[in-house]
C-alpha angles and dihedrals in degrees: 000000000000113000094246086056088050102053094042075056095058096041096064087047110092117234115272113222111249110283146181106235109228102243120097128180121207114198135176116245148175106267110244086251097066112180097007094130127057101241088061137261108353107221119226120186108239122201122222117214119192116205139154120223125190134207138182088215121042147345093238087049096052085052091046084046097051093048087049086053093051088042089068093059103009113074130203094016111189105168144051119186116184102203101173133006111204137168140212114221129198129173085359102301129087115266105178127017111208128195136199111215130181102219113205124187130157117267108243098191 
């Protein structure tokens, strides 16, 4: 689909309210104090969170605006991942900036 043809696509489309998709990867993972202790790196399980933020304003801001979302009911995030940076465009600018973010934060169970 040329690029042009795309972007005419997602502009018919109405803006979809900021969202947390439902998938949600747990690895294993080396824990942030690696070699702290003296029988070697102490492994911790680390759960990855995909979700999308928006924002009228910025990329950087709809990803500053998805980790303060998950901040209110995630504790102890470490890592942002932006996976994909998209835009919705209407009458030729962009109206909304959307951003797909891996979320990773330790398992406490």
């Amino acid at each position: 689909m040329p690029i042009l043809a795309a972007i005419e696509v997602a502009a018919e489309r109405p803006a979809e309210p900021r969202r947390e998709r439902l998938r949600s990867d747990v690895m294993m993972a080396a824990h942030p104090n690696d070699g702290a202790t003296a029988g070697g790196p102490t492994m911790g399980v680390y759960i990855i969170r995909e979700m999308v933020g928006t924002s009228p304003q910025s990329w950087s801001d709809a990803a500053r605006q998805a980790v303060a979302t998950a901040s209110k009911t995630v504790r102890n995030i470490q890592t942002v991942e932006v996976v994909k940076s998209s835009a919705v465009v209407a009458d030729g600018e962009i109206v909304e900036y959307r951003v797909e973010l891996k979320i990773g934060f330790e398992y406490e169970g």
